[in-house]
C-alpha positions in Angstrom: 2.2 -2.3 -37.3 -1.3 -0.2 -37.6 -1.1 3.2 -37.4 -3.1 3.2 -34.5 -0.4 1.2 -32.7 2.2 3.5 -34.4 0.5 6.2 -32.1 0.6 4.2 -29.1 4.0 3.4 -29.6 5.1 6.8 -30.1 3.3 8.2 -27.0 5.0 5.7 -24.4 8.3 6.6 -26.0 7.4 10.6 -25.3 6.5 9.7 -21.9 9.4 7.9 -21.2 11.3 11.0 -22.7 9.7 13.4 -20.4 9.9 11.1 -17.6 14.1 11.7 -18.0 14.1 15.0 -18.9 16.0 17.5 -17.5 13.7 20.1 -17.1 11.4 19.5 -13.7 7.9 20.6 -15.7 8.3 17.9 -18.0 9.1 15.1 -15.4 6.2 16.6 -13.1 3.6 16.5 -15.7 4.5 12.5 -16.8 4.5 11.1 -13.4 1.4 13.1 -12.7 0.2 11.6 -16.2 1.5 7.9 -15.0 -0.4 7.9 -11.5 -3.6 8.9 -13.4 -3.9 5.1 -15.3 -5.8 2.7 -13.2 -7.2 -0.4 -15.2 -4.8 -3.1 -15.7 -4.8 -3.1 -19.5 -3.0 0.5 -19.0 -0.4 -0.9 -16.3 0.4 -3.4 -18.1 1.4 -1.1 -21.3 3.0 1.3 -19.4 5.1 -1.4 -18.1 5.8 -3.4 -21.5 6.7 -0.1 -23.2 9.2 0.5 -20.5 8.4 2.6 -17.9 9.4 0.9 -14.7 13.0 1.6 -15.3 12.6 5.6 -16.2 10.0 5.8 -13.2 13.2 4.0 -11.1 15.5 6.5 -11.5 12.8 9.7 -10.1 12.6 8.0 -6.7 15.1 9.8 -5.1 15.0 12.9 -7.2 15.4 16.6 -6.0 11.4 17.5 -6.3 9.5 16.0 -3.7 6.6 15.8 -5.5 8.0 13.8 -8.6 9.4 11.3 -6.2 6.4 10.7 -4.2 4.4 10.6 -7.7 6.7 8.0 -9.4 7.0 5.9 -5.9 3.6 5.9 -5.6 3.3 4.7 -9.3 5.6 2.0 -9.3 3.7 1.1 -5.9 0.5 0.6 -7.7 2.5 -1.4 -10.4 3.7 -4.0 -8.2 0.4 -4.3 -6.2 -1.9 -4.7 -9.2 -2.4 -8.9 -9.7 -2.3 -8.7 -13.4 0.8 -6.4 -13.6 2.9 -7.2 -10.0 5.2 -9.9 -11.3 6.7 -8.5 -14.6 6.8 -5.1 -12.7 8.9 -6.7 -9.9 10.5 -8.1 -12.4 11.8 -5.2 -14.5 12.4 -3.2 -11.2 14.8 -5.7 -10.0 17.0 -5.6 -13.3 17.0 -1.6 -12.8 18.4 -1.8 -9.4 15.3 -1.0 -7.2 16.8 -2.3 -4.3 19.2 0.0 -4.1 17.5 2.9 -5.0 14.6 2.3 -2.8 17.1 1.8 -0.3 18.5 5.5 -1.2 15.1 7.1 0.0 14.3 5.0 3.3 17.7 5.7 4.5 17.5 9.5 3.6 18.1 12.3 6.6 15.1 13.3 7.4 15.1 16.7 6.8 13.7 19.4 9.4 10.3 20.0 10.4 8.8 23.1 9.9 5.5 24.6 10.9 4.2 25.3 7.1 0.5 23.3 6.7 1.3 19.3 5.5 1.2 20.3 2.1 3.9 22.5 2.0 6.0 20.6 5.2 9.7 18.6 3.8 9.4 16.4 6.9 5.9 15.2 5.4 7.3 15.0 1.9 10.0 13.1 2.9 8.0 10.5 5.3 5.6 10.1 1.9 8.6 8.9 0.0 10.0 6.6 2.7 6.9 5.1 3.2 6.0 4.2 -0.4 10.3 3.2 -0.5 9.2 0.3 2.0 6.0 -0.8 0.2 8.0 -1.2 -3.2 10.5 -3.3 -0.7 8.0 -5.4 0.6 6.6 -6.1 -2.6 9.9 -6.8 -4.1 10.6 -9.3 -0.8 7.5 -11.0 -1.6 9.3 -13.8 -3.6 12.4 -15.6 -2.7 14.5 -14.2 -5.1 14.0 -10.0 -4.0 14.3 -11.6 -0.7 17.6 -13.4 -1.0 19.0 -10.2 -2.5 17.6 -7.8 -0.2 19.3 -9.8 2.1 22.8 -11.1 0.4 23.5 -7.7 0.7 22.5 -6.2 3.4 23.2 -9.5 5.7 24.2 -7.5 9.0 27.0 -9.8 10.6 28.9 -9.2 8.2 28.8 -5.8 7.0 29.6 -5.0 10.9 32.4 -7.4 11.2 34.7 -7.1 7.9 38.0 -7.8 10.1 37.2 -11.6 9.8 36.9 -11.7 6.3 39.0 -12.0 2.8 40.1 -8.8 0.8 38.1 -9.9 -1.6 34.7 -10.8 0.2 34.9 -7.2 2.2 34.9 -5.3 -1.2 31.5 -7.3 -2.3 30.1 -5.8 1.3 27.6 -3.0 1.8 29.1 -0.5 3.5 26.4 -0.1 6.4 24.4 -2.8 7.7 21.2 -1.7 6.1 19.0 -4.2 7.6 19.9 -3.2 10.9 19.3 0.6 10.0 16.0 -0.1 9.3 15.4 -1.6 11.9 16.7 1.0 14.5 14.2 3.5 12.4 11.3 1.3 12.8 11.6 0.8 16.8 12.5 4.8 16.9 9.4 6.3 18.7 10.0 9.8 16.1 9.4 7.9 13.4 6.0 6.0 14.1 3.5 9.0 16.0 0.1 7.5 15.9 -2.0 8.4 12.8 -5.2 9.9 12.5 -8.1 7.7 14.1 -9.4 6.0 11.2 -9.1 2.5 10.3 -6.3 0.8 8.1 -6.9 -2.5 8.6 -7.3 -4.5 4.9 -8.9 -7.8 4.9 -6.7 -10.5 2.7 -8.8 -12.9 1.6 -6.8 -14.8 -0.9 -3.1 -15.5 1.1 -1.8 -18.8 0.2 1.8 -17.6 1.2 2.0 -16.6 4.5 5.5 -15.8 4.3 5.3 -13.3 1.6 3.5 -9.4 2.5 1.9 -7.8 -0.8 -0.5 -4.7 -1.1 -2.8 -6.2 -3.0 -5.7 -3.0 -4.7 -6.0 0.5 -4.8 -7.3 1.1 -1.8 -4.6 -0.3 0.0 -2.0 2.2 -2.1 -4.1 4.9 -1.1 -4.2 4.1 2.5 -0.4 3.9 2.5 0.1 7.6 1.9 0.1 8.1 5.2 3.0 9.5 6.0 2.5 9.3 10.0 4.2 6.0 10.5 6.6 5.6 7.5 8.5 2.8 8.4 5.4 0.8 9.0 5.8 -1.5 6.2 9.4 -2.1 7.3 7.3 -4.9 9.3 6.3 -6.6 6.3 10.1 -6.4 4.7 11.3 -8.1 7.7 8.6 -10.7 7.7 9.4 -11.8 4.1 13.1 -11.7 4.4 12.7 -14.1 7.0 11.7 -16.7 4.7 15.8 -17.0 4.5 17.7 -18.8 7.0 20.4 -16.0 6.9 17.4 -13.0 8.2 16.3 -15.6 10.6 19.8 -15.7 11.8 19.8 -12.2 12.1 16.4 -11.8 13.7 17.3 -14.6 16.5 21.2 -13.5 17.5 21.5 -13.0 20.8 23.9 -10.1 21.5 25.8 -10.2 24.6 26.2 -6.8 26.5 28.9 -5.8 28.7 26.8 -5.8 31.9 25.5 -9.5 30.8 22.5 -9.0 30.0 21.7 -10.1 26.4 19.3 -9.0 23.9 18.4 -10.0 20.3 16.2 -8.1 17.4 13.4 -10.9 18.4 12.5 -9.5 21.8 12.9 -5.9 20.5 10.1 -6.3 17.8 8.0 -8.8 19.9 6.5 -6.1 21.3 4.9 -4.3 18.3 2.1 -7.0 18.4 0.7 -4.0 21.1 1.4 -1.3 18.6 -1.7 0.2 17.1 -0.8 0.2 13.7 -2.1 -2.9 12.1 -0.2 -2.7 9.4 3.4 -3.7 11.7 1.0 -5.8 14.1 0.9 -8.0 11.0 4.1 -7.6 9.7 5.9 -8.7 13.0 3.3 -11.4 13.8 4.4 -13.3 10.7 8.0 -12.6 11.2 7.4 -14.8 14.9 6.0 -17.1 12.9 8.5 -17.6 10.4 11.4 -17.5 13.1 9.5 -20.1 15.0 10.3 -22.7 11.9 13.9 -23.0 13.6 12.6 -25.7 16.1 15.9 -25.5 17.7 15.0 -22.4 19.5 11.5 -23.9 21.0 13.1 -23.9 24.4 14.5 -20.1 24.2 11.6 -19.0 22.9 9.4 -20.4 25.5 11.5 -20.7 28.3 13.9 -17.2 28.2 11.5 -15.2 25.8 8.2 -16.3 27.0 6.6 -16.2 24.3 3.0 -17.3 25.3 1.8 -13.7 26.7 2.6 -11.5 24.2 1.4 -13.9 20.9 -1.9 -14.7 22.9 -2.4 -11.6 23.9 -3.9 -10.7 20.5 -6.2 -13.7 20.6 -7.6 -12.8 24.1 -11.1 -10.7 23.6 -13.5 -9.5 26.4 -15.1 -12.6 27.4 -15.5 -12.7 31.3 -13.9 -15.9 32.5 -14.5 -17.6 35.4 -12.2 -18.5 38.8 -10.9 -21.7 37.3 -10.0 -20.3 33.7 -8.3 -17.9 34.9 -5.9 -20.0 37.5 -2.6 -20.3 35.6 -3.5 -17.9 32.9 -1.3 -14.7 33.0 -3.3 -12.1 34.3 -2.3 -10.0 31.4 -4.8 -11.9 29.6 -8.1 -11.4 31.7 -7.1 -7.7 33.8 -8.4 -5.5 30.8 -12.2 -7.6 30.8 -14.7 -6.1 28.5 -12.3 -3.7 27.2 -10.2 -6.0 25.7 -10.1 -5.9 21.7 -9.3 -9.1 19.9 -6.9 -8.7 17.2 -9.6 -7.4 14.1 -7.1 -8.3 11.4 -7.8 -11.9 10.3 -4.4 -12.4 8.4 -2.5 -11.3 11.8 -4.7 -13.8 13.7 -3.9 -16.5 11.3 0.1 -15.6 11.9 -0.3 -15.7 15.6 -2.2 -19.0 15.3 0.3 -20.9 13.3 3.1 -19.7 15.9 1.6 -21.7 18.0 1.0 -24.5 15.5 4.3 -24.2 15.1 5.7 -24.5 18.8 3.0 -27.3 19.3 4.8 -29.4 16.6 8.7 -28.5 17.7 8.0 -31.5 20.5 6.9 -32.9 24.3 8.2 -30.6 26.2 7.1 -27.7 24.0 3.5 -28.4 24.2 3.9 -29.2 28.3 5.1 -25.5 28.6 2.1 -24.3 26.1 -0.8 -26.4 28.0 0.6 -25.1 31.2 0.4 -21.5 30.1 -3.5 -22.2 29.8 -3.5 -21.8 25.8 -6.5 -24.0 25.3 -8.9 -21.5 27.8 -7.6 -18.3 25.0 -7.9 -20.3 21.7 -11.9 -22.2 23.0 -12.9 -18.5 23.1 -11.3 -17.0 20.7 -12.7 -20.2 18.2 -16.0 -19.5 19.5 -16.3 -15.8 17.5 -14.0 -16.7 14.6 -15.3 -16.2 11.6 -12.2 -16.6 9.0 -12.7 -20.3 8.2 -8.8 -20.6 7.8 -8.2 -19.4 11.0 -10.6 -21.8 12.7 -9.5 -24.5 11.1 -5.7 -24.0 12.3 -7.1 -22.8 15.9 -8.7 -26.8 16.3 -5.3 -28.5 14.9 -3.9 -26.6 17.8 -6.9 -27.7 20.3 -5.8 -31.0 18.8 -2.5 -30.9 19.9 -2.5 -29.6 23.5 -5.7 -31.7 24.4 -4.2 -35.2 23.1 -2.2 -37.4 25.4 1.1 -38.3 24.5 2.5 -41.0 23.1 3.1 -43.8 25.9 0.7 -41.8 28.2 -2.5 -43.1 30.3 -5.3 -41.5 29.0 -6.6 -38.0 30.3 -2.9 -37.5 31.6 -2.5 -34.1 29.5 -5.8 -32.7 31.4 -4.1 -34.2 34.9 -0.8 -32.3 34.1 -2.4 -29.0 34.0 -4.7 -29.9 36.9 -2.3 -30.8 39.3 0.2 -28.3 38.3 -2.6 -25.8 39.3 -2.7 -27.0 42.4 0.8 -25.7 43.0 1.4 -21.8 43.8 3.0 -20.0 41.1 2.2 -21.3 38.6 2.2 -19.1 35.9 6.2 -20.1 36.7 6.5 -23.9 36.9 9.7 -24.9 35.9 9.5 -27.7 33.4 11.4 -30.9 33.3 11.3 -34.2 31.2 8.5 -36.7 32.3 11.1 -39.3 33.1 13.2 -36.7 35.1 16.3 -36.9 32.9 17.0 -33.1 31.8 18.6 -33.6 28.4 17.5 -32.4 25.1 14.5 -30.4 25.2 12.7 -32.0 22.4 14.2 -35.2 22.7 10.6 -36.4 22.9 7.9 -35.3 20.1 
């Protein structure tokens, strides 16, 4: 070893010192010192020398300022493409789950009236926000998302009286998925930011499943601290690349007065909610719930599920009388002040839901052609300029304007017609072509 690299060395091991010391200046001036490297040739040093694990345990520490600084380090870690995997890595072998877990389920202390600078409740809303975009980094692959999820699967953590001794002393003790979630739909927690945009364009996203923050800018943009559960969206969207979260997300829970409700149609309708970053969050959760094809019939048929995912494709396009028969008004009322959906990524989400449905069987795409999907997607094709996007928007056209197997030609087009020449429409009841009401898609 040079001496040059003797120097190196010696300097990471100081600053991992002082990033465990006990008094505060020390661990103040490291993670201050950590958040000032940038270029990837530093990150990935810092993180080969060791430093995930010390910056780990300052998460949840008694200074608010050293636990945003070495949240929002660790954040820039796992978000840098050269450095993301190994620091994912080491954080899951330090426990990072559960100590980001520590801070975004932290009582929120009280607000006060100092400026932002000096306010706990702002602090504290820093740290939880940068909590959940080390989360949703970690959830990114299969294996943070598996784990995230073993133990934090809901049904059973809120039922232990139908298990073994032994399996109820391997449970969490809450059911932490479900506590994020009641934070994320609480209105305290999520006041509207500043008006400035926070949309990021993803250019490169071969795994829609999976939610990462992918430069600096995007770090920097998630200091907001008005919504900090925002990126709780993303956490749920990647933990539903498991069967077990997609369970969770899709259990209907019966109430005592009948009705029934499930964390599906409570987050369904955040595709309205102005921050981008759970519009696209919750768009690809829909669309990784709709790969249980066994639901196709709830999801259309008790959920509707047609307004509210093409409601985000709809723009301000004037359409005439007979685009707008059977189309829910919802669609066309706002006119020319209706705003397409501007992120690309949450468009692409949205579209493959649909792909998705489309491909589940018959009856599905009766109940999609008869929601008048084909007069959204021909306009919102014509201004699409993701190529991605356009390309799954015609394999959808595809699919509703194609005659069925064992058809006559042109029937698909005569369904729709003659169904709109019925009143109510927007509410036909759908049976099986050869009137036998059995499985609902029986036929694909």
């Amino acid at each position: 070893m040079t001496g040059a690299n003797k120097d190196e060395s010696q300097v990471y091991q100081d600053l991992t010192g002082f990033l465990v010391a006990e008094r505060v200046d020390l661990r103040l001036a490291a993670t201050e010192a950590v958040l000032q490297v940038r270029d990837a040739e530093g990150m990935e040093k810092m993180i080969a020398n060791g430093l995930v694990k010390p910056l780990a345990k300052n998460f949840n520490h008694s200074n608010p300022t050293i636990g945003v600084n070495a949240l929002q380090a660790v954040v820039l870690l796992s978000s840098n493409s050269s450095t993301s995997h190994k620091c994912l890595e080491e954080l899951l072998l330090a426990g990072g789950i559960n100590r980001v877990m520590e801070v975004i389920l932290s009582a929120p202390p009280p607000a006060t009236t100092t400026n932002d600078n000096n306010n706990p409740l702002v602090e504290w809303k820093k740290r939880v926000n940068f909590a959940l975009a080390i989360l949703a980094n970690l959830t990114r692959d299969e294996v943070g998302a598996v784990e995230l999820v073993g133990k934090t699967l809901p049904e059973k953590a809120v039922a232990p009286e139908a298990l073994t001794p032994e399996e109820r002393e391997k449970l969490p003790t809450k059911p932490l998925l479900e506590l994020m979630l009641s934070r994320f739909l609480r209105d305290e927690f999520c006041s509207p930011p500043p008006q400035k945009d926070t949309t990021t364009k993803n250019d490169d996203d071969d795994n829609i499943a999976a939610h990462m923050l992918t430069n600096d800018n995007d770090a920097q943009q998630d200091s907001d601290y008005h919504d900090p559960y925002q990126h709780f969206a993303a956490v749920l969207m990647n933990c539903t690349q498991t069967e077990a979260a997609r369970k969770f997300v899709l259990k209907i829970r019966r109430h005592e007065n009948n009705a029934s409700s499930s964390v599906f149609q409570a987050i369904l309708p955040q595709l309205r909610n102005t921050n981008p970053i759970r519009r696209r969050g919750i768009a690809g959760t829909i669309r990784n719930c709709c790969l249980e094809t066994d639901s196709a019939w709830w999801f259309l048929n008790e959920v509707k599920i047609m307004t509210p995912v093409l409601y985000p494709l709809a723009g301000p396009e004037e359409l005439d009388l007979d685009e707008k028969k059977g189309l829910d008004p919802d669609l066309w009322l706002e006119g020319p002040d209706k705003v397409r959906e501007p992120d690309a990524t949450t468009r692409l989400f949205l579209v493959e839901t649909l792909l998705l449905l489309c491909a589940s069987g018959r009856k599905s795409r009766e109940t999609i052609r008869l929601a008048r999907t084909y007069v959204i997607l021909k306009w919102a094709d014509m201004v699409e300029e993701e190529e991605n996007v356009s390309e799954r928007i015609n394999e959808c056209v595809q699919f509703l304007r194609r005659d069925e197997q064992g058809t006559p030609d042109g029937s698909s087009d005569m369904m729709v017609s003659e169904s709109l020449q019925r009143p109510n429409t927007t509410s036909v009841q759908i049976t099986r072509l050869d009137g036998d009401d059995g499985d609902y898609d029986a036929v694909d």
